[in-house]
N, C-alpha and C positions, 0 to 999 in steps of 0.2 A: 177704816181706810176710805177718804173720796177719791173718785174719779175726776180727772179734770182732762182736758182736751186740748191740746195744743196744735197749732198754726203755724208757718214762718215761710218767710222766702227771705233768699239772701243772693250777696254776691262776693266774690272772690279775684284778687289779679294775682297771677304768681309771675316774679320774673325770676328765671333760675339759669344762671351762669356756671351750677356745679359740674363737674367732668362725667358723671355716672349715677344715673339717679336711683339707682341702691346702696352703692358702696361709694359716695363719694371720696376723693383724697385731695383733692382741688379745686376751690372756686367759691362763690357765694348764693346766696338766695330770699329774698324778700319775699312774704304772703301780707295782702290785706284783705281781710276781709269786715263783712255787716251783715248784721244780720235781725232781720224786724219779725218778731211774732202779735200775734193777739189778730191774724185776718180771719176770722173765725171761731176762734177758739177763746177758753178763758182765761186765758194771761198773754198780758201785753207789757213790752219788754222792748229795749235796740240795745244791740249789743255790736263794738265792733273793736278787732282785734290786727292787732300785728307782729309779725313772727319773721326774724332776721337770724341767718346764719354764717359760718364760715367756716373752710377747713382747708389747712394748709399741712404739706407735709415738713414733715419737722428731721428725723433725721433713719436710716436706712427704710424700715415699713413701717416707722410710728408715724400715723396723721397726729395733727391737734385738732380742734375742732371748738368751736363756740357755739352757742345757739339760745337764744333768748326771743321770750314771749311779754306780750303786754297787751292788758284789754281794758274793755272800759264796759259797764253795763247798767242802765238806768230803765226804772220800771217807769210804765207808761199810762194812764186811766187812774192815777192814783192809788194803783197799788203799793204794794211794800215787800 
């Protein structure tokens, strides 16, 4: 087993339109974020992702709801 030691700072914008931020039943909401490792440590890496959703009520207490992610992540120093 090695040890390795990792690094990172990142950043995040959330804008959120949902009605309720635990139990939504209406609205939407975008996240992006990035995020860079390897200041220090030994792996270096940018990673950056986005995450959209939606939920709309549909008919007496059933919401519907969508929610989908996508990211990207490329190693950095020539790693793999």
């Amino acid at each position: 087993q090695s040890e390795s030691l990792l690094s990172s700072v990142g950043q995040t914008v959330f804008y959120n339109k949902l009605d309720h931020r635990l139990n939504p039943s209406e609205g939407y909401f975008f996240r992006v974020s990035n995020d860079l490792a390897g200041l220090g440590g030994d792996r270096e890496w940018f990673r950056s992702r986005l995450e959209a959703g939606q939920y709309k009520p549909l008919w007496f207490e059933w919401i519907g709801s969508l929610v989908g992610e996508v990211g990207y992540i490329s190693a950095l120093g020539g790693q793999q």
